[in-house]
C-alpha positions in Angstrom: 96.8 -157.8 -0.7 95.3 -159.1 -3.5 91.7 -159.2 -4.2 90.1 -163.0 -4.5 87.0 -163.3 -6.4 85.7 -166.3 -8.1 82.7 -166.9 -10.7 80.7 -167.5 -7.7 81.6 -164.5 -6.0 83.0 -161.8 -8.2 83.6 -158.3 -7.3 81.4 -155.3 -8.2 82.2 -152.3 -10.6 82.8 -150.0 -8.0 85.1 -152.2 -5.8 87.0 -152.5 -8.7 87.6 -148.8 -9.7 87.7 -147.6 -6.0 90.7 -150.2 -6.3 92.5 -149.0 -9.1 91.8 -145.1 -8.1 93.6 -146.3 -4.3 96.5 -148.2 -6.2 97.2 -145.2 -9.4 96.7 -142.5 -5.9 99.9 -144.3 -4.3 102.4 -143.3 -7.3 102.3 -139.9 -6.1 103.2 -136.9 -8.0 105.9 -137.1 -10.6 108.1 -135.2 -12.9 107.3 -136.5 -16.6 108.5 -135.0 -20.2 106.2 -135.3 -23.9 105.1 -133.5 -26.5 101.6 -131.5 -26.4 99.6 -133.0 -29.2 96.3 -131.3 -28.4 95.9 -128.0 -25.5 91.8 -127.8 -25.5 91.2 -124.6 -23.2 87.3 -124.3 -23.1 86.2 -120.3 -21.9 85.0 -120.2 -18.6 86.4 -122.9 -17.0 89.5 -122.8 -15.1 91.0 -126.3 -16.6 92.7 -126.5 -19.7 93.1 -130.2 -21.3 96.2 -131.2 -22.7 97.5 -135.0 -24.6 101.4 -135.7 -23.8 102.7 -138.1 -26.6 106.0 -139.6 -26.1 108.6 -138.6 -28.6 109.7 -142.0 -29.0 107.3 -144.3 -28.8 102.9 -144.3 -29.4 102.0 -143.5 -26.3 100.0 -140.9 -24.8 98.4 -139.5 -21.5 95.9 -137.0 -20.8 96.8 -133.9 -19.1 94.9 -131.2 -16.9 96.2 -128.3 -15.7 95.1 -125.1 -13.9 94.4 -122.0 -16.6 96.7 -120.1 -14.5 99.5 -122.3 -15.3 98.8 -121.9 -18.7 98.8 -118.0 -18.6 102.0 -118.1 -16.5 104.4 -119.2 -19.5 106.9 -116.8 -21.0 105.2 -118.2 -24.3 102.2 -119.1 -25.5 101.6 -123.4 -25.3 101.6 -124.9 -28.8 101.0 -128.4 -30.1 104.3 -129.9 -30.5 106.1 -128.2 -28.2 108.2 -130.4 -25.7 107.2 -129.7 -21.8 107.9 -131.1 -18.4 105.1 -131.4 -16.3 105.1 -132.3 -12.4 101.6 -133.8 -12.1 100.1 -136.4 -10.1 97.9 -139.4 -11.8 94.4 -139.8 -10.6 91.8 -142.2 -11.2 88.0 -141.4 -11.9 86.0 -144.1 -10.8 82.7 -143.0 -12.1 84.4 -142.8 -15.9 86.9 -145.4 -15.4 89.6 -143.1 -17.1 92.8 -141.9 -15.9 94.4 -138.3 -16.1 97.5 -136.4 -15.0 96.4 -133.6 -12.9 99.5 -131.3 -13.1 100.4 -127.8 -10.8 103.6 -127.3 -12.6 104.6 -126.9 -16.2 107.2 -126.1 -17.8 108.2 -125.6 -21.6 111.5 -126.7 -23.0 113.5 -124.3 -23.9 116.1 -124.1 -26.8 118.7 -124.1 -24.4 117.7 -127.3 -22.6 117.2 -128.8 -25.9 120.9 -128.6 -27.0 122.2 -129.6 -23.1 120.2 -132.3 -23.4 121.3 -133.7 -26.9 124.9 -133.0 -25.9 124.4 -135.4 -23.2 122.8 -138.1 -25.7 125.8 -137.2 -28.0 128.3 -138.1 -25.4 126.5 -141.5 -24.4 125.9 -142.4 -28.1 129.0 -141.5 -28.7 130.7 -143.6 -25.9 128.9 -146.6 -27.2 130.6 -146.5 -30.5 127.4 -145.3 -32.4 129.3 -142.5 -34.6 132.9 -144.4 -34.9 134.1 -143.9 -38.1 135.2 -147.9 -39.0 131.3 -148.8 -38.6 130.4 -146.6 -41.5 129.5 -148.2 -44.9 130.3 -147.5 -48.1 127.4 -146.3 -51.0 126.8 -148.7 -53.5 128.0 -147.3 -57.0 124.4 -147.7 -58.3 121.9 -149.0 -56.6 118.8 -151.2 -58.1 116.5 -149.1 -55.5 117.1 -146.0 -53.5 114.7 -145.7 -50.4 113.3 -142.2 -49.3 111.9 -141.6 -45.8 110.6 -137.8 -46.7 107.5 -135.7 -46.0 104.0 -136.5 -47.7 104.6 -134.0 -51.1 107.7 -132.4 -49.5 110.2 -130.1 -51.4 112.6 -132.6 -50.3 111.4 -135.6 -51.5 111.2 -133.9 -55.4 114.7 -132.6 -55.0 115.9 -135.7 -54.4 113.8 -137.6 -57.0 114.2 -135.0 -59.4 118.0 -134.6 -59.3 118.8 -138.5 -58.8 116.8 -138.7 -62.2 118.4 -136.2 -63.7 121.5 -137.7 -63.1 120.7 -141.6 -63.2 117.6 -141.5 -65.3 116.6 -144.9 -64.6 117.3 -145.0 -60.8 114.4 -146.1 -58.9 112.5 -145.7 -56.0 110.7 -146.8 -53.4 109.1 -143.7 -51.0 108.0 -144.0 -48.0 106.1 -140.7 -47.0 105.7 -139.8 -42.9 105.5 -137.0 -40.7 109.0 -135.4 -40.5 108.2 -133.1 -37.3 106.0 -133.3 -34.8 105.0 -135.8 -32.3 104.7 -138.8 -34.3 107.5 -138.1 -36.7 109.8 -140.9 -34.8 107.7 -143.6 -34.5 106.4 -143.5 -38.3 110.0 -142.4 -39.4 111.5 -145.7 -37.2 108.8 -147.9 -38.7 109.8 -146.6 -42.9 113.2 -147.7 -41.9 112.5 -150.8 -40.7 110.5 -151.9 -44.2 112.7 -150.2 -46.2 115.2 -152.4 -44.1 113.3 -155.6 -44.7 112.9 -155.2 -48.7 116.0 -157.1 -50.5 116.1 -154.4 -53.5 116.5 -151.5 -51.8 120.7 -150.7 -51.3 120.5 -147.5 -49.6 118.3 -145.7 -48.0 118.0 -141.7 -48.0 116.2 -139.9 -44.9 116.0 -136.4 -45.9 113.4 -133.3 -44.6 113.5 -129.4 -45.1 115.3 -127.0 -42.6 113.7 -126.0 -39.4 113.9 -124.7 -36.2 115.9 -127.0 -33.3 112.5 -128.2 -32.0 110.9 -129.1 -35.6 114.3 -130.9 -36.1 114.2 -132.3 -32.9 113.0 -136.1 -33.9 116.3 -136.7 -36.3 118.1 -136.4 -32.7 115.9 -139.0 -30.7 117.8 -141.8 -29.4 115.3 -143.7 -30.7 115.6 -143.1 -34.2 119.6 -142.6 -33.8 119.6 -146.7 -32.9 116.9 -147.6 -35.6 119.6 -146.1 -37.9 123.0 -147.8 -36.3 120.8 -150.7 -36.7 120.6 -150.9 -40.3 122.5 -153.1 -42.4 121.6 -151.0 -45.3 123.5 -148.1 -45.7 122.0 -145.0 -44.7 122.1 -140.7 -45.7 121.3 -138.2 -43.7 120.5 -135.5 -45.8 118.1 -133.1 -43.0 117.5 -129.5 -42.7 120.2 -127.4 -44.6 124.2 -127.1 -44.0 124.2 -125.1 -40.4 121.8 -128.2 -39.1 123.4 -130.7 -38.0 120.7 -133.5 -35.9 122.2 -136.7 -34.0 121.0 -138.2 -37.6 124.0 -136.7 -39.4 126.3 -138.5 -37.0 124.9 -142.2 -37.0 124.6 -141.8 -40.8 126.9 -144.1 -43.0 127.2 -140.8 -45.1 125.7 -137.1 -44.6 124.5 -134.7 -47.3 124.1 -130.9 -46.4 121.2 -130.9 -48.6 118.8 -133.0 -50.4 120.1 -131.8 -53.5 123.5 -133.2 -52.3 121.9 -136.8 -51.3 120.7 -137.1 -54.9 124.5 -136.3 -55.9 125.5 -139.0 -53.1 123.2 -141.9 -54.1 124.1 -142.2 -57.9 126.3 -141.3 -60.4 126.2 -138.8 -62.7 125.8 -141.1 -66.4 127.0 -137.9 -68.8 130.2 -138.2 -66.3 130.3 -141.9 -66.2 129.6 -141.9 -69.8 132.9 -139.4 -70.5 135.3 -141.0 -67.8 134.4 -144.3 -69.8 135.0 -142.5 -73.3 138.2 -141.5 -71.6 139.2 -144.7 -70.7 138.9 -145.7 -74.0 140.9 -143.0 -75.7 143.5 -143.7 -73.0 143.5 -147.4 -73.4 143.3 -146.7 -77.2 146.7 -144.9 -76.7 148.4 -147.1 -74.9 147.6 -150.2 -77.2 149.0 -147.9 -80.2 151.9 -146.6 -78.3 152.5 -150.3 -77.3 152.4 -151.6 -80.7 154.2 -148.6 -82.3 157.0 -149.8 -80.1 156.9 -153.2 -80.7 156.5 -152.7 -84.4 159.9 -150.4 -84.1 161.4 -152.8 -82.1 160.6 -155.6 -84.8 161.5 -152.9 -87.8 165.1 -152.5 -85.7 165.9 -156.4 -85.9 164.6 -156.9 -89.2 167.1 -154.4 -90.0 170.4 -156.1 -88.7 172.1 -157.8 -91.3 171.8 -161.6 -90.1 168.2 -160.5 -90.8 168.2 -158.1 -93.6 169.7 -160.6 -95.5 169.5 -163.9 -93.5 170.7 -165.9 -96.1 174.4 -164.2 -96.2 175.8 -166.5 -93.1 174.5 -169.4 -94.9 176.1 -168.9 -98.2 179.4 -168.4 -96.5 178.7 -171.9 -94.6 177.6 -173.2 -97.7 180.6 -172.3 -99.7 183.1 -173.4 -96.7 181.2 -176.7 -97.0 181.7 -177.0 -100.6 185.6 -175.9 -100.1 185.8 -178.9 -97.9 184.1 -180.8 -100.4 186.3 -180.0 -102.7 189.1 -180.3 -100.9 188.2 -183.8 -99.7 187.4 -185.0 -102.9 190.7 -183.8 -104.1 192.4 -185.7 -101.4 190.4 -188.6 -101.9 191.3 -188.7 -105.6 194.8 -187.8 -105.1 195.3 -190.4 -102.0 193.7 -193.2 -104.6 195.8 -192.1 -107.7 198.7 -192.6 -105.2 197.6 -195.7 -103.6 197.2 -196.6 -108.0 200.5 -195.7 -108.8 202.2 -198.1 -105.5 200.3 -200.6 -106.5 201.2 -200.5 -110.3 204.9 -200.4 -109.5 204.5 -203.0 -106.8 203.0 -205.2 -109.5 206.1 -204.2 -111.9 208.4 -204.8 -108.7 206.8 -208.6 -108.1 206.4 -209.3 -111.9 209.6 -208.5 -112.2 210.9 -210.6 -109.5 208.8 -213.8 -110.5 210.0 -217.3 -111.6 207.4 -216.5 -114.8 209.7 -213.0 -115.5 212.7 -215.5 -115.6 210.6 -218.2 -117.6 209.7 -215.5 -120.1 213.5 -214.9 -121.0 213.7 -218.9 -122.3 214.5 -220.5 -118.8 212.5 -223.7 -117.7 212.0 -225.3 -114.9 213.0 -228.9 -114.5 211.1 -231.2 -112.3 211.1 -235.1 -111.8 207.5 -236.2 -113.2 207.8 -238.7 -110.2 208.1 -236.7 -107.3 208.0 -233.1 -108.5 211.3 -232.3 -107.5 213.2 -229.2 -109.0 216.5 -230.5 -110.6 219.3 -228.1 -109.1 222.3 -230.9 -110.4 222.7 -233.3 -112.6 222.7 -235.9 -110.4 218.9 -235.3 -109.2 218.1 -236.8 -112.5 220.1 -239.7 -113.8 219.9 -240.8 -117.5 216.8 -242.3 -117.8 214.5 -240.1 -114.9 211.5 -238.7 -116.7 211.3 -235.1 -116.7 208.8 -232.4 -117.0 210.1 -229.1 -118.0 207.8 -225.8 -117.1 208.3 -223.4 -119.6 206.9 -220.0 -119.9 204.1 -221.0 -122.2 203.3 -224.6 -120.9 205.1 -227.5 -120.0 207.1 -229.9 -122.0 208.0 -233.5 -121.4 211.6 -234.8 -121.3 214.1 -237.8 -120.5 217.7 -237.5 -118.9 220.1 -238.6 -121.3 
């Protein structure tokens, strides 16, 4: 049940902790995993203190165990080392502080390690985490290359160092964390999450030295495998050498077997770029010439026909067939009038010939009444007396019958 207090009646210190000790007392004893952070073993005491950090997250729990635990490992207990501990919490009410009071401790083996990220590789890999079609491609240069590395690692300067010697004016923003040990997730996790954040940065390189399984152990925490499949930003792994191969490697957009090989990843060599482009020019140089060798041959070859050699030669024929029918027409025309001349001249000779004035000409006259005009054919049209006018060839004359 719930305890009621109130301002008026509140409840004292030690009701309170003798609470909290009854409540922490009924989880019982319970199997948990971490990493030891701190083993304090102080001589002649039988305890030894230990810290469990999560490997995942920053949280932590203080330990004791029996000496004799201790001393019955295979190996020595170092910090960072990964354990499982069967402990039970309990509740000091005269410090107010809790502690894990273990009887059982074991250290996790090599072996257990790799059954254990097998597992997390199947379930990580059932989710679609490492499917090929979700990778992303690199950039061809980025503005800014991101580095999550070791504080003044080897790493961190072969990456730098080669990227620059490639790409001198690549740059970059570092973000220097612990790379092993228990806080190497969290502080990893939170550098790819700014790096994430920051506009300018287009990739973002994770890289550490080789190491044993259990100093490479936090590039295969489940954690850090999602802060990476979250990323928008593409991502290299580039941890340990070519034989190491984290959960990292497989979440990557792209993996390098070395740092070295990230630096080769991330940007492009300019001497190359700077001869594949001097290339393309020579090739595009060629292939403008060759194009306009052959068009200039193929121009040569027409100018070389005869319409075009000498383009004037179909003209002048048409020219002198035009002037033939010129000719000719204008010597039809001519003759066809000198024709049309000599009809009419003898058509003139044919009607002079045949007109009353012909007749006239060779002394005849015509004889008309003056009265009435009429021709005299007989004698009797004109009795004596009838006034005559005679036509003559060159005039007319007057007359009388007699």
């Amino acid at each position: 049940m719930p305890l009621e207090t109130s301002p008026e009646s509140p409840a004292p210190v030690r009701r309170i902790s003798a609470l909290l000790a009854q409540y922490v007392g009924r989880l019982g004893a319970v199997w948990l995993e971490g990493q030891v952070t701190q083993c304090t073993r102080r001589p002649g005491t039988r305890t030894a203190f230990l810290t469990l950090r999560d490997a995942a997250a920053d949280v932590s729990l203080p330990v004791t165990v029996p000496v004799d635990v201790l001393d019955a490992l295979p190996a020595p207990l170092r910090e960072g080392a990964a354990v499982v501990v069967h402990a039970k919490p309990s509740f000091w009410p005269a410090r107010g502080t809790l502690s894990m009071a273990a009887d059982e401790l074991r250290s996790v083996g090599v072996g257990a390690l790799l059954a254990r990220l097998e597992e997390l590789k199947r379930v990580l890999s059932a989710e679609g985490l490492f499917a090929p079609e979700r990778k992303r491609p690199l950039p061809f240069l980025p503005h800014v290359v991101g580095l999550v590395c070791g504080r003044a690692s080897a790493a961190e300067r072969d990456v730098v160092e080669n990227a620059r010697r490639r790409w001198p004016a690549v740059r970059f923003r570092v973000e220097e964390v612990a790379v092993q040990g228990p806080n190497a997730v969290t502080e990893v996790v939170g550098a790819l999450q700014r790096l994430e954040a920051d506009r300018e940065v287009d990739v973002i390189v994770v890289t550490r030295g080789g190491g044993s399984v259990e100093d490479l152990l936090p590039f295969s925490n489940e954690a850090m495998v999602r802060a990476v499949a979250a990323c928008f930003t593409p991502v290299v792994s580039a941890i340990g050498h070519e034989v190491d191969a984290p959960l990292l490697d497989l979440v990557a957009d792209v993996r390098a077997s070395t740092p070295t090989d990230a630096a080769k990843r991330v940007v492009p060599d300019m001497e190359e770029e700077l001869a594949r482009v001097a290339s393309l020019r020579e090739r595009a140089f060629g292939a403008v010439s060759a194009r306009v060798s052959r068009e200039q041959s193929g121009l040569d070859a027409l100018r070389s026909r005869p319409a075009l050699a000498d383009p004037y030669r179909l003209l002048d024929a048409h020219a002198q067939q035009a002037r033939d029918l010129r000719d000719r027409a204008r010597r039809c025309f001519w003759a066809r009038v000198d024709r049309a001349s000599d009809e009419l001249t003898h058509a003139r000779a044919r009607v002079t010939a045949l007109s009353p004035a012909a007749t006239l000409e060779r002394g005849y006259a015509v004889v008309q009444r003056r009265d009435d005009g009429h021709v005299v054919r007989h004698p009797e049209d004109a009795p004596a007396g009838t006034a005559l006018r005679l036509r003559l060839a060159e005039g007319e004359a007057a007359a009388t019958a007699g």
